[in-house]
Phi, psi and omega in degrees: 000308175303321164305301208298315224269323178310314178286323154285333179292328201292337184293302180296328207278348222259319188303298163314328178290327191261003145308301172279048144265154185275167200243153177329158164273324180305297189294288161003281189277338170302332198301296190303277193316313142353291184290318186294303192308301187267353128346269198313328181302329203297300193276355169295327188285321164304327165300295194289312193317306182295321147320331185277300195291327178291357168260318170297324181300328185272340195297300177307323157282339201255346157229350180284327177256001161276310150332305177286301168302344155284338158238041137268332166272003145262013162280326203280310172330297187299318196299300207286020151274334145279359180247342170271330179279321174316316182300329183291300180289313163339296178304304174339295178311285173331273224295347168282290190341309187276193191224170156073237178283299185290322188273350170301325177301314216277274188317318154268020156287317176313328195274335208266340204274330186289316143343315193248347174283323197306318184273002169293305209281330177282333180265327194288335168268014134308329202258320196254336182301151158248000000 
């Protein structure tokens, strides 16, 4: 028992010295050039990946922000549509006071000017939409 157990160390130990010699400079160096090569495939493949993913990513902020500005110009639209019809029923209100002739003037000023704050408000968001 005691020969056998003597007889595997000598063996491992013989197995282990001979793990560490060192390999040729030739085996080296193809080893090294070997390792340099899916190094360099390794970071190109990493590269277009992030190239890819960096692109779909501004692609998606680049829609995220024609979105946002189409609908800040139809907010800026609704508000002056709502400060101009506010203005309309104001001028109205005023145009009861009058009677007659003035006041068909008065109400169809109210209409022309609400009118025209409308087309105002509509080409500047026409104008700012993409």
């Amino acid at each position: 028992m005691r020969a056998r157990l003597s007889l595997v160390l000598v063996a491992s130990l013989l197995f282990a010295a001979g793990c560490n010699n060192p390999k040729s400079p030739e085996a080296v160096a193809k080893d090294v050039d070997k390792a340099e090569q899916k190094a360099d495939k390794e970071v190109a493949k990493s590269e277009d990946a992030a190239a890819k993913d960096l692109g779909k990513a501004a692609g998606n902020v680049d829609d995220k922000m024609v979105a946002f500005n189409n609908a800040a110009a139809k907010d800026a639209y609704n508000l002056a549509v709502a400060q101009a019809d506010g203005n309309r029923k104001v001028a109205l209100a005023n145009c009861a006071a009058m009677a007659g002739e003035a006041q068909k003037t008065c109400k169809d000023q109210a209409e022309a000017d609400y009118s025209a704050a409308k087309a105002n408000a509509r080409a500047a968001a026409q104008s700012e939409k993409q």
